[in-house]
C-alpha positions as CSV (number, residue, x, y, z in Angstrom):
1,X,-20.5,76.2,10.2
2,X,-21.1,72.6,9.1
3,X,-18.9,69.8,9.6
4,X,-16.8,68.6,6.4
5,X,-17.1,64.9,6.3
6,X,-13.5,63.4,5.5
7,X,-12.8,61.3,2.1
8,X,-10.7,58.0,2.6
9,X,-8.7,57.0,4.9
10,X,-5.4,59.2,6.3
11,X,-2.2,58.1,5.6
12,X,-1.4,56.5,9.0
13,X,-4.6,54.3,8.7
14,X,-3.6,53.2,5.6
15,X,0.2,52.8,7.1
16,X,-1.2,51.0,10.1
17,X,-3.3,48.3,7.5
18,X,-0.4,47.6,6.0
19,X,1.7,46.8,9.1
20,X,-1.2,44.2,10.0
21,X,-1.2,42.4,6.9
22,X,2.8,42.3,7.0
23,X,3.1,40.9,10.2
24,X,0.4,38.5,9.5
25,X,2.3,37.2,6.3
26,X,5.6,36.7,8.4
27,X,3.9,34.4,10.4
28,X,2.1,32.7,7.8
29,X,4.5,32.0,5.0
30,X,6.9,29.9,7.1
31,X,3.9,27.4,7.8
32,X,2.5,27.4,4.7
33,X,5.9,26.3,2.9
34,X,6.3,23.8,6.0
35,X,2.4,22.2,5.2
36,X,3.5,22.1,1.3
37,X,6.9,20.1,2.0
38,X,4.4,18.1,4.6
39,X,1.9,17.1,2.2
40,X,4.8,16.6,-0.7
41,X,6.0,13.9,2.5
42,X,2.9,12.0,3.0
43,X,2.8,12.0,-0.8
44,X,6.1,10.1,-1.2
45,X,5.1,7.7,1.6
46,X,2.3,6.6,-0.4
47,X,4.0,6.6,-3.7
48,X,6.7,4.4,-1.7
49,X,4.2,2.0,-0.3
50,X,2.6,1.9,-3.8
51,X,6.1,0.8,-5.8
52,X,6.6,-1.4,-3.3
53,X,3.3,-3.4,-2.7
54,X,3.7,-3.6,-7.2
55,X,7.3,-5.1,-6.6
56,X,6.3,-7.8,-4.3
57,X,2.9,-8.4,-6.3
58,X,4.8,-8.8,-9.5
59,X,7.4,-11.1,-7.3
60,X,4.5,-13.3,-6.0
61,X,3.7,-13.9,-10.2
62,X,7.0,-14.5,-11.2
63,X,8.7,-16.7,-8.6
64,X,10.6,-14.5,-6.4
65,X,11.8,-12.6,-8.7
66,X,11.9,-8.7,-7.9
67,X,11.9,-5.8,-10.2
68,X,15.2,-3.5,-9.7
69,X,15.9,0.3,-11.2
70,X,14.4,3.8,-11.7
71,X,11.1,4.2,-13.0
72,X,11.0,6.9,-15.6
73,X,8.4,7.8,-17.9
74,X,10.0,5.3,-20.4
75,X,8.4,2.9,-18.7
76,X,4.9,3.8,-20.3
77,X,6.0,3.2,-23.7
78,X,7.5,-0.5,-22.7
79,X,4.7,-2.7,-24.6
80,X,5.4,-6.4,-24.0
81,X,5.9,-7.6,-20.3
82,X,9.0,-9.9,-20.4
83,X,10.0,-11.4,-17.0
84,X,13.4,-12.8,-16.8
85,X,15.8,-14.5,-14.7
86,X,16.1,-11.5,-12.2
87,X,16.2,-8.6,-11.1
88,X,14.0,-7.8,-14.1
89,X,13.8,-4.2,-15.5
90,X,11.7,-1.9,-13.7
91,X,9.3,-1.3,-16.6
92,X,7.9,-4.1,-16.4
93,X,5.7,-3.3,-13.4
94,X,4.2,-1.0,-16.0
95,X,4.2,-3.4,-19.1
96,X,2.4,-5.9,-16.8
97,X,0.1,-4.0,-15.2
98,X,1.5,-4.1,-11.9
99,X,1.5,0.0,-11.9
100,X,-0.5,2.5,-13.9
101,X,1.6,4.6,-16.4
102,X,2.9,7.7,-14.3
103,X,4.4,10.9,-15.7
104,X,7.4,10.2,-13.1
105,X,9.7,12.6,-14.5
106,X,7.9,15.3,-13.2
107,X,7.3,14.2,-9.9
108,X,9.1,16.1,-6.8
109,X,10.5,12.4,-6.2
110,X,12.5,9.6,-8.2
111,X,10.9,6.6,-7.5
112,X,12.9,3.5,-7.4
113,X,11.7,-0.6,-7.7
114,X,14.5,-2.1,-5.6
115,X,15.4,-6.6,-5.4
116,X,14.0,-7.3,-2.3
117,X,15.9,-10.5,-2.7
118,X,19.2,-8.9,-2.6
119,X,18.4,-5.7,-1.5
120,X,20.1,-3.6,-3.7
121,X,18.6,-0.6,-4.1
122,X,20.6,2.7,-5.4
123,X,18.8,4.8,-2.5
124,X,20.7,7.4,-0.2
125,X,22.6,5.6,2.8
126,X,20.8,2.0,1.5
127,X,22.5,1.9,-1.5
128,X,24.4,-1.3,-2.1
129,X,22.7,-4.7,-1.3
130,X,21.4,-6.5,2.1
131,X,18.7,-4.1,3.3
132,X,15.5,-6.1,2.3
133,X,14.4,-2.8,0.7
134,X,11.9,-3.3,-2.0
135,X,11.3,0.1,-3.1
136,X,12.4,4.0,-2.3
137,X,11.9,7.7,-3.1
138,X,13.9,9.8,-3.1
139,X,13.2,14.2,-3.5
140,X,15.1,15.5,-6.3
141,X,17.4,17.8,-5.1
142,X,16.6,21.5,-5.7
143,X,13.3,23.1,-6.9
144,X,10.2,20.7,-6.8
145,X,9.3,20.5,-10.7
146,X,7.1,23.6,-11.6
147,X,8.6,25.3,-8.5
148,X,11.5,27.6,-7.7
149,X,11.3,26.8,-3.9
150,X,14.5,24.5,-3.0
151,X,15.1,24.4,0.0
152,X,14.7,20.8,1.0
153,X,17.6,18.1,-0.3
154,X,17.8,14.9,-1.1
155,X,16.0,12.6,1.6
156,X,12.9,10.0,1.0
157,X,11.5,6.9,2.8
158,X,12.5,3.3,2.0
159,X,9.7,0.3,2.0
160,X,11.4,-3.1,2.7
161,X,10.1,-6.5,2.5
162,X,8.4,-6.4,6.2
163,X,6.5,-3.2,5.2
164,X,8.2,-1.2,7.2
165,X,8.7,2.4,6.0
166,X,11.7,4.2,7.5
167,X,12.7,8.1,6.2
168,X,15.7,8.1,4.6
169,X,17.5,11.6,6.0
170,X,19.9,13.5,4.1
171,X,22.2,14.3,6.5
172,X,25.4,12.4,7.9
173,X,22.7,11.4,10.8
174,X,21.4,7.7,11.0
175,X,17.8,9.3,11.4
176,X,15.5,11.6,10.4
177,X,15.6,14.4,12.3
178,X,12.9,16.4,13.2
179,X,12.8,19.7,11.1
180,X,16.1,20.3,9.5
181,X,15.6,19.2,5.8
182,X,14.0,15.9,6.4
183,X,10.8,14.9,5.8
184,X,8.8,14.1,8.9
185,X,9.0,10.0,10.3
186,X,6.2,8.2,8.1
187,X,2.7,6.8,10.1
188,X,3.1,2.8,10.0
């Protein structure tokens, strides 16, 4: 009697496959979402460092005198550079040239240009004056734009006049801690 070669695969096989690939996704998921918020990290660090080294640039033109506020994508339709008496309005590291124009609304951060003179900048525990800070980013709290992830808070890093970039945690801490929903300490 000849053999009957089987079509497919049996129902266990198929049940088996399916374990595999679940168990594989478990693991994976978690440290793919913890790369994403990683590399969204070492993007603010640079966008930090980039506001920052524009701030002390457009200082070193205009006599000391530091740009202070919230760069938002009004700042690409500013036209004339005007420098003032200080702290001058943020746009104008746009206006002069100091920063290309940005779409900064939609960025997983609010960027901030902060008096480096006075060190008043309206980030996390720095607000208020005296920290030498010259600009900060801060993660907009919920979903990253285009996202529906959210579960990372308000935290960022803070550039002060030295160059020194510290994380700014969101907890009741003094530092970032490690994990948790801060972002990871910034490389110098």
């Amino acid at each position: 009697m000849p053999r009957k070669h089987r079509q497919g695969f049996t129902l266990v096989e198929l049940l088996v496959v399916c374990l595999i690939i679940g168990i594989l996704a478990a693991f994976s998921i978690p440290q793919y979402l913890k790369s994403m918020e990683n590399s969204k990290a070492d993007s603010a660090a640079g966008l930090v460092r980039m506001v920052a080294s524009a701030n002390k640039m457009y200082a070193v033109d205009h006599n000391g005198v530091y740009t202070a506020g919230h760069l938002t994508n009004d700042c690409n339709t500013v036209g004339t550079c005007a420098p003032g008496a200080g702290p001058d309005p943020v746009c104008n590291l746009v206006a002069c040239k100091y920063l290309a124009s940005n779409d900064f609304n939609s960025m997983a951060y609010n960027a901030y240009a902060c008096d480096g003179v006075t060190g008043t900048c309206p980030c996390g525990k720095r607000s208020g004056t005296g920290n030498n800070a010259t600009a900060c980013v801060m993660r907009v709290n919920g979903a990253s734009p285009g996202t529906s992830n959210t579960p990372y808070t308000q935290w960022g890093y803070v550039m002060d006049v030295f160059g020194q970039v510290t994380c700014e945690p969101s907890g009741a801490t003094g530092a970032c801690a490690a994990g948790g929903n801060d972002p990871p300490t910034p490389s110098q």
